[in-house]
N, C-alpha and C positions, 0 to 999 in steps of 0.2 A: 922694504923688508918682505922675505917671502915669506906666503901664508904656513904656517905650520897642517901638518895633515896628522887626522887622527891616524893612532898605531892601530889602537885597537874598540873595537866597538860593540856596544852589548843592549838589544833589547828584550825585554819581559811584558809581559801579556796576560790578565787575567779575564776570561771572556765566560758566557753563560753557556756554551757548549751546544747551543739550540741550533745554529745554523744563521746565513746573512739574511740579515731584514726579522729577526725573530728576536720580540725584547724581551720574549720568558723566561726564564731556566725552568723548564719543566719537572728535572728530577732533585732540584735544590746542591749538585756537582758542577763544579766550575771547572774548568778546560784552563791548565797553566801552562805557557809557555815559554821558551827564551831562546836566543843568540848570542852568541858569543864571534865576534870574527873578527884575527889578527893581521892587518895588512904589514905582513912582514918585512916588507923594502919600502915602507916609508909611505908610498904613495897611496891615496882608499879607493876602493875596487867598488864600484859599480854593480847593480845586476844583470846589464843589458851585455851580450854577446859582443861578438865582432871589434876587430880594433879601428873600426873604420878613420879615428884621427890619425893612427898611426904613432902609437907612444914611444915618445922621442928615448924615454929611459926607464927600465920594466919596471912593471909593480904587480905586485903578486897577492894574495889572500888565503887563508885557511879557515874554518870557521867551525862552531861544531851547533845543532839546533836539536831541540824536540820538545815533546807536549805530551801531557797526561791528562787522561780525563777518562769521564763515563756518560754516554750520550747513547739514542738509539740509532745515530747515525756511525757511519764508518767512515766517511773521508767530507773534508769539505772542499771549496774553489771558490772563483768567484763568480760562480752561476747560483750558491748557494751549497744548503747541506746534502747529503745524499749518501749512498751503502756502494760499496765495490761488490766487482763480481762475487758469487757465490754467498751472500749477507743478505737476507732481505730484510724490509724495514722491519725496526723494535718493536716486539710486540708488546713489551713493558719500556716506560722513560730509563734511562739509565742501564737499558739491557748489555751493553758491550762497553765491555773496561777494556780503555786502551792506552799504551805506550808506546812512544816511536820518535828515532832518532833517529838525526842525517849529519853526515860529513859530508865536507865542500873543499875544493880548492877553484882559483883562476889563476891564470897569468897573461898578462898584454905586453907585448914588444914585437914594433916594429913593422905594424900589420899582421902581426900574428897572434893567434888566443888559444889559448887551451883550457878545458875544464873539467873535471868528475864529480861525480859522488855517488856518497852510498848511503842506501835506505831500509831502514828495518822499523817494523813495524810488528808490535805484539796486539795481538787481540783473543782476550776472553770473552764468550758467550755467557754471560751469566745467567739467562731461560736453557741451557742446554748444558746442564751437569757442567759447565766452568770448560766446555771444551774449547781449548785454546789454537789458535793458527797466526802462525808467524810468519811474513811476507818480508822477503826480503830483494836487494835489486841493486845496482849502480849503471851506472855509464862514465864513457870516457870519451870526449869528441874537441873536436881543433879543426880554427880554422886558419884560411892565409891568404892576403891579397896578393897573388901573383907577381903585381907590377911591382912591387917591394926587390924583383930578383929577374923578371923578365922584363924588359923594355917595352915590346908590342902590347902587352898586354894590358887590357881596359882597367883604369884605375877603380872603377867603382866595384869589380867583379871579383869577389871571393868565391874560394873551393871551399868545402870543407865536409870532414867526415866522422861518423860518429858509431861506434861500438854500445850495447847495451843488454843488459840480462837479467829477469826478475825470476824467479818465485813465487808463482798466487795463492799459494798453498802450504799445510804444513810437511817437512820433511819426509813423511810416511810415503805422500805422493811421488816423492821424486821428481820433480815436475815442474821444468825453465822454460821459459821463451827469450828469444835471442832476438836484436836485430841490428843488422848492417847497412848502415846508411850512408849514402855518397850526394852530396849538395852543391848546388850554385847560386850564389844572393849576388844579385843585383841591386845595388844599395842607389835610388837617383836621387832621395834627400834623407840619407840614415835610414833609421829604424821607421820612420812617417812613412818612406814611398819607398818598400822595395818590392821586388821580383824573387819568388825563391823555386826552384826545381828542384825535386831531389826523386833518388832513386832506393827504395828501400829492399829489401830481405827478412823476415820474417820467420823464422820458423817454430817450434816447436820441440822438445826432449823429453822424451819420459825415458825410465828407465837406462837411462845410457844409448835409448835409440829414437834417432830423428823417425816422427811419423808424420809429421806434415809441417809444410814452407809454402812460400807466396813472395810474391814480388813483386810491391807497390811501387807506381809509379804518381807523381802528382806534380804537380805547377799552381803557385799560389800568389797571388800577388796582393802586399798588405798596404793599406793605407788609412792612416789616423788622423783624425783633425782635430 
């Protein structure tokens, strides 16, 4: 009998807001999070890119995520906690109230993937008369194994390319960055050993006028043990 696959999947997150490796809560505000994501054809979508087994019948996902909390930090990772551009550290625990949701999609078939989302993000200064800045952003990017439709072409070798556009600032500034990117992964065991190139664009908007662009170029090659 075949395995049944979850529809839909949801986790929740109560954390101390301090940052990784830090077992304090400094300002006594807990950081709450959640997920919600619907794999809508049945099959559960992964986080990892590329369709590199090449899925025999699609499966898609949607999902919707966010957090609220009060912390003197403004973004975390997995290097730990830390302040985005233009935020410098709290000068009080608990200086920046913040709120921030993301929408998601994927879909895999057939050597091909595609993904977006979109990110907003509200933050209050609470040492600065409550002044508030809302960053907002999405991307849209797809990839595709060639040999899926060309014959000659190297099985392990995906194209792929990707559009994206934030906001660091609040609306007042007017003020996006753009970038257009063109890639090739070289996949010789998955996501463990690949090769990746890609060709980026960069630029800049303020007011309705481009004032500065760049044109990253970079070759990366990843390897996990």
């Amino acid at each position: 009998m075949a395995q049944a696959r979850p529809i839909s999947i949801t986790w929740v997150g109560v954390f101390n807001g301090s940052g990784r490796g830090d077992y304090s809560n400094h300002d006594g505000e807990n950081m709450y999070t959640g997920r919600l994501q619907w794999n809508f054809l049945g099959e559960s979508v992964g986080f990892k890119n590329s369709d590199i087994k090449r899925t025999a019948t699609p499966k898609a996902a949607l999902a919707i995520a966010g957090a609220k909390f009060k912390s003197q930090f403004t973004r975390f990772s997995s290097s730990g906690a830390g302040n985005l551009a233009n935020f410098s550290a709290g000068e009080i625990e608990g200086q920046y109230d913040i709120q921030q949701f993301v929408i998601d999609g994927a879909y895999f078939y057939k050597g091909f993937n595609a993904q977006a989302e979109y990110h907003e993000k509200d933050i209050v200064d609470l040492a600065d008369n409550d002044r508030e800045t809302t960053l907002r952003g999405y991307y849209v990017q797809a990839g595709y194994f060639l040999s899926e439709s060309i014959s000659w072409w190297p099985e392990p070798l995906e194209m792929a390319a990707r559009f994206g556009t934030y906001s660091p600032r609040d609306s007042e500034q007017d003020e996006r960055f753009f970038e257009k990117t063109v890639a090739f992964n070289y996949f010789f065991n998955g996501h463990e050993n690949k090769l990746t190139a890609e060709v980026s664009r960069v630029s800049l908007d303020q007011f309705d006028a481009e004032v500065g662009d760049e044109t990253i170029y970079s070759l990366q090659w990843d390897v996990s043990f």
